[in-house]
C-alpha positions as CSV (number, residue, x, y, z in Angstrom):
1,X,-4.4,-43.0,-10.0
2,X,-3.9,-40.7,-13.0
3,X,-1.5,-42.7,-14.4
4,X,-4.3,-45.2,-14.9
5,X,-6.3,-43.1,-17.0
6,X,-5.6,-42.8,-20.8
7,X,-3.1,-40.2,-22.0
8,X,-5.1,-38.6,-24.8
9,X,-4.3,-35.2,-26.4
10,X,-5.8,-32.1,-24.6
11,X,-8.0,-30.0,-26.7
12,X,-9.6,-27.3,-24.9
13,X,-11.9,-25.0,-27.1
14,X,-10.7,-21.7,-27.8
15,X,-11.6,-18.5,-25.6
16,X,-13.1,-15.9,-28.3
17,X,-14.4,-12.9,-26.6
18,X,-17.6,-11.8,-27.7
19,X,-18.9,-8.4,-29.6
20,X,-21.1,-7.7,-26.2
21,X,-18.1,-8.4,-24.4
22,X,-15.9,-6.3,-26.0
23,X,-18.7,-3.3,-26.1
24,X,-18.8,-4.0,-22.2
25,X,-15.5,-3.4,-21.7
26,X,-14.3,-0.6,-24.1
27,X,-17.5,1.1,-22.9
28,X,-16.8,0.6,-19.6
29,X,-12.9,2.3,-20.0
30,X,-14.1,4.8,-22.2
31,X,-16.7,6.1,-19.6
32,X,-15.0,5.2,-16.6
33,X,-12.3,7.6,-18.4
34,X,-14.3,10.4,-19.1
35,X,-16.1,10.5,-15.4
36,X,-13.0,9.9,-13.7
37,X,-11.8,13.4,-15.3
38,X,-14.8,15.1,-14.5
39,X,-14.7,13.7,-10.7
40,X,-10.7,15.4,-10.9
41,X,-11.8,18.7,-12.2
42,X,-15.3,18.8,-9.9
43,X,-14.2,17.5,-6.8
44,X,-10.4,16.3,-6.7
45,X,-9.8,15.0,-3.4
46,X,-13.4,12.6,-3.4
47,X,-11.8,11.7,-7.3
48,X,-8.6,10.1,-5.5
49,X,-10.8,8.3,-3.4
50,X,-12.3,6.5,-5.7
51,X,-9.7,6.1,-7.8
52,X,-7.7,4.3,-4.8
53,X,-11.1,2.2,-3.6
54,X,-11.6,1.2,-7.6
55,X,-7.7,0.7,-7.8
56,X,-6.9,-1.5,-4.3
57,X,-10.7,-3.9,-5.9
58,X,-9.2,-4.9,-9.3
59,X,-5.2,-4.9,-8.6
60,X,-6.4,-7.5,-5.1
61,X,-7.9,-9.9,-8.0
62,X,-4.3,-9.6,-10.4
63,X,-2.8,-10.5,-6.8
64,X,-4.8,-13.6,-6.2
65,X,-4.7,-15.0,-9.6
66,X,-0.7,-15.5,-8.9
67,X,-0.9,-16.4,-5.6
68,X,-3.6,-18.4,-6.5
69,X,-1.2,-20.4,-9.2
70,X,1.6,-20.1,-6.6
71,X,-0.4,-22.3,-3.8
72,X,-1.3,-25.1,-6.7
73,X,2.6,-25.4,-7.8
74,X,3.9,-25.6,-4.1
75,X,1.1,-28.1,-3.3
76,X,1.9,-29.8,-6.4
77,X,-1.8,-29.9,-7.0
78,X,-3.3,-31.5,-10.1
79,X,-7.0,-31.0,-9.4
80,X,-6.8,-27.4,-10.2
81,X,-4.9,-27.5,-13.4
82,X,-7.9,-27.3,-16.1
83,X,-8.9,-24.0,-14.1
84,X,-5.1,-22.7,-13.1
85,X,-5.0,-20.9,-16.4
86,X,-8.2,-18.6,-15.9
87,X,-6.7,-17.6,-12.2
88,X,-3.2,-17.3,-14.4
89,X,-5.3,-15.0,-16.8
90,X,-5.8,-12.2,-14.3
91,X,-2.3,-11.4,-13.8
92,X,-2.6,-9.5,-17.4
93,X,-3.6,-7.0,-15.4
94,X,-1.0,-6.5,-13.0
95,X,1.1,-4.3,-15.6
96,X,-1.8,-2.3,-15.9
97,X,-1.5,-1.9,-11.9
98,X,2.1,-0.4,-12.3
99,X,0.6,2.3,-14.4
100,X,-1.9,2.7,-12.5
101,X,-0.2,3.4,-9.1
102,X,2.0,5.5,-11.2
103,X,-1.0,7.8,-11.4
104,X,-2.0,6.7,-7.8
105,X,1.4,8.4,-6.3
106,X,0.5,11.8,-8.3
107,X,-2.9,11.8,-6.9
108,X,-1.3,10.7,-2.8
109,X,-1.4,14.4,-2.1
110,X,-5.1,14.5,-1.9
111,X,-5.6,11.3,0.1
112,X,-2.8,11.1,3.0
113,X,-2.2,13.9,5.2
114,X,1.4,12.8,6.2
115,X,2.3,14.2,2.7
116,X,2.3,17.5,4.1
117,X,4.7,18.8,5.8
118,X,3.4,21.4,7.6
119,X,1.4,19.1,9.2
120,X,4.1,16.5,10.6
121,X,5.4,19.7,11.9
122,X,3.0,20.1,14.0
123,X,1.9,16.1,14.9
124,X,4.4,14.6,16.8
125,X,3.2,11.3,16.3
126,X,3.9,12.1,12.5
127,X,7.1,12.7,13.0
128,X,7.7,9.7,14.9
129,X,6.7,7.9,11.8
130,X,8.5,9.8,9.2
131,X,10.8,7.7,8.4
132,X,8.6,5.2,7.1
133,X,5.4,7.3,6.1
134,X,7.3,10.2,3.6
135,X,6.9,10.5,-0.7
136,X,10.3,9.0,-1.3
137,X,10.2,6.1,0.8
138,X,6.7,5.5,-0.6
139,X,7.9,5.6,-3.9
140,X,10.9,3.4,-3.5
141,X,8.7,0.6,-2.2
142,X,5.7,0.7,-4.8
143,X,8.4,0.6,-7.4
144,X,10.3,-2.5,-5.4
145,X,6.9,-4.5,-4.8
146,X,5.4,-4.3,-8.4
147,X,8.8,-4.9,-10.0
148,X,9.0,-8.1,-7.8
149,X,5.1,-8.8,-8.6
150,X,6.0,-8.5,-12.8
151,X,9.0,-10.6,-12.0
152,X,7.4,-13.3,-10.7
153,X,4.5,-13.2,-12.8
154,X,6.4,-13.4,-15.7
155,X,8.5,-16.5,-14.5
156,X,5.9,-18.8,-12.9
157,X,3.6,-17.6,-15.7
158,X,5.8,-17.6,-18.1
159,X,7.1,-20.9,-17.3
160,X,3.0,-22.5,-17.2
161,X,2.7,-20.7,-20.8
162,X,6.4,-22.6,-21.9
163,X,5.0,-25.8,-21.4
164,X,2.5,-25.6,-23.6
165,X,4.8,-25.5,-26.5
166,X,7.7,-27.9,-25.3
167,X,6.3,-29.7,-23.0
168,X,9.0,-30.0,-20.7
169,X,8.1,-31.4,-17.1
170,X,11.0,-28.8,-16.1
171,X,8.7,-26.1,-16.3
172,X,6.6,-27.8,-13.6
173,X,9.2,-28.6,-11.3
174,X,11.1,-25.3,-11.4
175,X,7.9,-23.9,-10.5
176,X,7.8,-25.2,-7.2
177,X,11.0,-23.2,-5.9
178,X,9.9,-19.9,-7.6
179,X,6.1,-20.2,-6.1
180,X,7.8,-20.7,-2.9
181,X,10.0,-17.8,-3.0
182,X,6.9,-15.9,-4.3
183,X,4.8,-16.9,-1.5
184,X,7.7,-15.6,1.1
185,X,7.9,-12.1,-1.1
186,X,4.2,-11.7,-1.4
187,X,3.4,-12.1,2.6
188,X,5.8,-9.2,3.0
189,X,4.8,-7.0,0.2
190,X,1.7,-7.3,0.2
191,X,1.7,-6.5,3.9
192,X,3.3,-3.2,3.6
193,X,1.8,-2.3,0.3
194,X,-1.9,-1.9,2.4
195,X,-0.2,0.1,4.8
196,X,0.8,2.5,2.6
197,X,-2.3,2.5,0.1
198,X,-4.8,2.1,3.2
199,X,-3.5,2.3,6.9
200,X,-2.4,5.6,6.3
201,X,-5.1,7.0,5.2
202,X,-5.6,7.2,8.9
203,X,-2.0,7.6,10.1
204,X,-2.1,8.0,13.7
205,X,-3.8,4.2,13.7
206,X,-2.1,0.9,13.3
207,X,-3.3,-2.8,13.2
208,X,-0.8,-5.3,13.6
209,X,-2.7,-7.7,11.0
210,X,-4.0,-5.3,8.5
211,X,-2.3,-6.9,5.7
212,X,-3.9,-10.4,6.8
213,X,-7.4,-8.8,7.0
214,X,-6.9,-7.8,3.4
215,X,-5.3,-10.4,2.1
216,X,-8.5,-12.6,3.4
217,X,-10.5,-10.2,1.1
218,X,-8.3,-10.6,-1.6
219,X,-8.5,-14.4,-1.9
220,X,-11.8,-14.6,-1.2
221,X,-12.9,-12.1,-3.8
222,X,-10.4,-13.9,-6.1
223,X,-12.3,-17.1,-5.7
224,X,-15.3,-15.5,-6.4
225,X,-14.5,-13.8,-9.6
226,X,-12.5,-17.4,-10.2
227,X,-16.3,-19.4,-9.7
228,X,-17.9,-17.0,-12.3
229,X,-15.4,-17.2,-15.0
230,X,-14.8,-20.8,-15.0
231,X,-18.2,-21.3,-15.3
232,X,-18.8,-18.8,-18.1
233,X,-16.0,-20.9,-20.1
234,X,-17.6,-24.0,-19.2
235,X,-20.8,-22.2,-20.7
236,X,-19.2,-21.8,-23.5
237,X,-18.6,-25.1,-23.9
238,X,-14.8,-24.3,-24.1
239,X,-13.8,-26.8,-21.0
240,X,-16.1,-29.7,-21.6
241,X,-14.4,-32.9,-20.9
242,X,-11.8,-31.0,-18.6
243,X,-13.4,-29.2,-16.1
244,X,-17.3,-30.9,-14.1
245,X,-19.1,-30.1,-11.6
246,X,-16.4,-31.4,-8.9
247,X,-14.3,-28.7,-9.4
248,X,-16.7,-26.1,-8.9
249,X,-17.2,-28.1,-6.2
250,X,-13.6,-27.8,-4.8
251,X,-13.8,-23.9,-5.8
252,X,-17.2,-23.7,-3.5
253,X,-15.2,-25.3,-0.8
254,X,-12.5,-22.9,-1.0
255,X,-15.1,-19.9,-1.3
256,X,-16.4,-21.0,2.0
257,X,-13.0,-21.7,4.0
258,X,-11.9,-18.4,2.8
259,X,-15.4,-16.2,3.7
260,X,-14.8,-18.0,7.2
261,X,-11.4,-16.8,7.4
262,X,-11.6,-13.6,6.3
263,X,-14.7,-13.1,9.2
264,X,-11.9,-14.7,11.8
265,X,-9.5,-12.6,10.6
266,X,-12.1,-9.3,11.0
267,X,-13.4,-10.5,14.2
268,X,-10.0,-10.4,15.7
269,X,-9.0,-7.3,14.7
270,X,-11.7,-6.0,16.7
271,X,-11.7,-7.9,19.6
272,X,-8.4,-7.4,20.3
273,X,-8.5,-3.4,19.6
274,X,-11.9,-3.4,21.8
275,X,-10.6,-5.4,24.3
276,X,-7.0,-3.3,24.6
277,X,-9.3,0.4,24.2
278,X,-6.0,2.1,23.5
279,X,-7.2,5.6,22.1
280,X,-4.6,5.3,19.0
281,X,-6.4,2.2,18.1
282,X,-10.3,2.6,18.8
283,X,-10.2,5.5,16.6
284,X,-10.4,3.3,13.2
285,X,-13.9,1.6,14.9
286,X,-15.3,4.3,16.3
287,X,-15.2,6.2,12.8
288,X,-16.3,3.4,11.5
289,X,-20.0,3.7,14.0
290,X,-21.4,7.0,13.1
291,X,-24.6,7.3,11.2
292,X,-24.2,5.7,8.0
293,X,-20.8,3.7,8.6
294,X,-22.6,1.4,11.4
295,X,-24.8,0.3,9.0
296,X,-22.1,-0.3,6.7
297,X,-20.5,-2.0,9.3
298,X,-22.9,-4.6,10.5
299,X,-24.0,-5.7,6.6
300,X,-20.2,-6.6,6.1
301,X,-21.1,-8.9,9.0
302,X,-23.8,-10.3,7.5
303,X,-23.6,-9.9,3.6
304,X,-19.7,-11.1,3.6
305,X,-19.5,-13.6,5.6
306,X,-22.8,-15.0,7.6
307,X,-25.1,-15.0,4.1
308,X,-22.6,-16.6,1.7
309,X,-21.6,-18.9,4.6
310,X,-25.0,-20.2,4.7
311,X,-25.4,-20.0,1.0
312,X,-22.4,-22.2,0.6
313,X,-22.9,-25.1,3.5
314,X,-24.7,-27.6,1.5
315,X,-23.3,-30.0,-1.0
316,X,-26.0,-29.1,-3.7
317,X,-25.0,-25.4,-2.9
318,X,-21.3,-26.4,-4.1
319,X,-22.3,-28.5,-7.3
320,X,-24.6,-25.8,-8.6
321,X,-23.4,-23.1,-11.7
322,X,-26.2,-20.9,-10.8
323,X,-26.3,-20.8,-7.1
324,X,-22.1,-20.4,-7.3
325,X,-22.5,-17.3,-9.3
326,X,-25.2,-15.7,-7.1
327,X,-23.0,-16.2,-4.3
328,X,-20.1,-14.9,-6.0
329,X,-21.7,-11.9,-7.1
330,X,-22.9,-11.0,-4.1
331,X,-19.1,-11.4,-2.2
332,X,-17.5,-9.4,-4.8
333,X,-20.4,-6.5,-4.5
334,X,-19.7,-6.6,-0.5
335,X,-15.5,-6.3,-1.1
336,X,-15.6,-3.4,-2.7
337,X,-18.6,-2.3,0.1
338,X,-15.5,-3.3,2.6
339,X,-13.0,-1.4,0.6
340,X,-15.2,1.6,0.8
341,X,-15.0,1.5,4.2
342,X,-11.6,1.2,4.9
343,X,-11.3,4.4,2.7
344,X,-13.9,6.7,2.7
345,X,-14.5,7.7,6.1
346,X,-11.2,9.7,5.9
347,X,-13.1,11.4,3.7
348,X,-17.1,11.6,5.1
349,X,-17.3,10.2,8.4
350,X,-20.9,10.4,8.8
351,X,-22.1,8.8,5.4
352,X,-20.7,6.3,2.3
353,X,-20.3,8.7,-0.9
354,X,-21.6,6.7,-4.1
355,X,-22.2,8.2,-7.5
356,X,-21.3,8.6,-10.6
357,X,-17.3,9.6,-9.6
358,X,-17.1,6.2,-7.7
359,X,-19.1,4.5,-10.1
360,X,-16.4,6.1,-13.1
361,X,-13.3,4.9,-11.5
362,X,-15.1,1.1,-11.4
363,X,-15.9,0.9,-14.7
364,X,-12.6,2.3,-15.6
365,X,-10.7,-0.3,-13.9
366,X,-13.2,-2.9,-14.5
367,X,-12.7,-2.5,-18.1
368,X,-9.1,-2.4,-18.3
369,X,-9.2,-5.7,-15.7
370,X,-11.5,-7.7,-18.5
371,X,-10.0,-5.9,-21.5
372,X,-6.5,-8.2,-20.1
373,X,-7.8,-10.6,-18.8
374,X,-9.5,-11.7,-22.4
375,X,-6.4,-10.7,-24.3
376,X,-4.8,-13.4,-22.2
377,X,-7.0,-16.0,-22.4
378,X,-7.6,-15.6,-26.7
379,X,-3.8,-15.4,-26.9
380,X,-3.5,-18.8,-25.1
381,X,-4.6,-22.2,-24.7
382,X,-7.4,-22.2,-22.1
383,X,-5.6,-24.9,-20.0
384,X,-1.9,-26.0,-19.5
385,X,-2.8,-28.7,-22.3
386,X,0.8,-30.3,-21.6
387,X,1.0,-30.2,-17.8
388,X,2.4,-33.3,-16.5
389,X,-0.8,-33.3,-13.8
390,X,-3.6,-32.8,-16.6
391,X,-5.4,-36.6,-16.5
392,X,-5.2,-36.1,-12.8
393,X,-7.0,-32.9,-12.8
394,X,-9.5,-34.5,-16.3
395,X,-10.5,-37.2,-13.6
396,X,-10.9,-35.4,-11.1
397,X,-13.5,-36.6,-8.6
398,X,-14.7,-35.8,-5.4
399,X,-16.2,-38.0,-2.7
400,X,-17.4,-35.9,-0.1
């Protein structure tokens, strides 16, 4: 029991980014920058595109760093509380998100053809959906959904950060009803937020569980970018004595169940449009099997979930820095492959486009998502030091 173990003060090292870091990552947003506005001046429309693949990659990882410590507080988990502050780290980036679908909405003319209306004027299944699919509406809810994202953010994270100074057990018990609430918010929002950024790219299609399918690549990217960062801080030497090998083993664990879920999830989103072969729904697939795209297709089969399936079964697999990272690396390479797909076949449907203008909106937003991300983590302690749950989570052992 942790109440068992000795009580002594937490002292977790401090997070100090390094010069090569912060070369990587100014580099990164100052080049990303510069051939982002080339992409818009060459080729606008393909600009937007990568802007909203690049955009959807790093915003899905702000997402699952507060659903991440959102899950933990409802479970009232104390395992995961030496690593909760890294996954509470990458919500920095979330108000960099609101900015960033600010530009997003300007740039919507080039990416969804429900914008113009002398189109829907001639699409009757447009018009049938233009009450939901129109710029004001679409507006209206981005604004709702990331001001209800910054809200929570700032009170569950807010709340974890609190503690560290007062050390009131309040903090952790108020959590519980805001993560819950959260948790109800974010199924919904989230939901609808895909449709609008991705579904429509292709409006005359639907998917009844479109937001699960990406919510599945959400958290399982999340975990994998979680694996790699913890274990650069444990590098470090910044976690030793609070975080071991049984929590990467926990976080391999999770890596798996989630790369199994987010295949289920896939695999039933065909079947059950292959099975039904309603014309209004086949139409997302059958885009998605010409030239190119089928190859695309079938390595999302392989490289995202049957490789790092395998790669994760054994216990060894779990326990290992090394390994953990390889395997992460590999999942996050294939969601933005998968996020590519869902996108860019609106805009080639016989090949994947990749070059410099895709590769400019990546480093853009990758810089900006580590440029936060570090900010948070030298601005505060690298683990709730006075979370009521913290010997639980220093002893932390696992048996199986």
């Amino acid at each position: 029991m942790a109440a068992a173990h000795s009580h002594a003060p937490v002292a977790p090292g401090q997070f100090v980014p390094s010069k090569s870091l912060r070369t990587l990552y100014a580099g990164a947003i100052f080049f990303g920058l510069v051939l982002f506005a080339v992409a818009l001046w060459k080729d606008p429309t393909r600009a937007w595109h990568g802007y909203l693949t690049s955009y959807m990659y790093w915003t899905n990882l702000a997402l699952g760093g507060l659903f991440f410590a959102a899950i933990q507080h409802v479970a009232k988990a104390g395992w995961s509380v030496t690593i909760r502050r890294i996954a509470e780290s990458f919500t920095a980036f979330l108000p960099v998100a609101a900015v960033g679908a600010v530009a997003w909405l300007i740039g919507s003319k080039h990416l969804y053809e429900w914008l113009d209306q002398s189109l829907v004027a001639k699409d009757a299944i447009l018009q049938g959906k233009s009450a939901y699919l129109n710029a004001k509406a679409m507006i209206f809810r981005t604004v709702l959904f990331f001001g209800l994202w910054l809200f929570f953010s700032k009170v569950i994270i807010g709340r974890s950060l609190q503690q560290d100074e007062d050390g009131k057990v309040e903090h952790t018990v108020k959590n519980v009803g805001w993560s819950i609430a959260f948790l109800l918010v974010f199924a919904l929002s989230y939901s609808f937020f895909t449709v609008d950024t991705l579904m429509s790219l292709q409006p005359h299609w639907f998917s009844t569980i479109w937001g699960v399918y990406n919510f599945a690549g959400l958290f399982q990217s999340f975990l994998a970018m979680l694996v790699i960062f913890t274990i650069y801080t444990m590098k470090k030497g910044w976690l030793r004595g609070l975080v071991s090998e049984d929590h990467l083993h926990d976080l391999g664990k999770f890596l798996k169940g989630f790369t199994v879920f987010m295949a289920y999830i896939g695999f039933s989103q065909f079947i059950l449009i292959w099975y039904a072969n309603l014309p209004e729904e086949t139409i997302f697939y059958l885009a998605r099997s010409n030239g190119w795209w089928m190859t695309i297709s079938v390595s999302l089969l392989l490289l995202k979930f049957a490789v790092p399936f395998l790669l994760l079964l054994p216990k060894w697999a779990k326990r290992t820095p090394g390994h953990l990272v390889m395997v992460s690396v590999l999942i996050l390479i294939m969601q933005y492959v998968d996020i590519h797909w869902m996108v860019y076949p609106t805009l080639d449907p016989y090949q994947p486009l990749f070059s410099w203008p895709e590769v400019g909106s990546f480093a853009l937003f990758g810089g900006l998502f580590l440029w936060s991300v570090t900010r948070f983590l030298a601005g505060h302690k690298l683990v709730p030091v006075k979370d009521p749950r913290i010997q639980e989570a220093i002893h932390h052992h696992v048996a199986y």
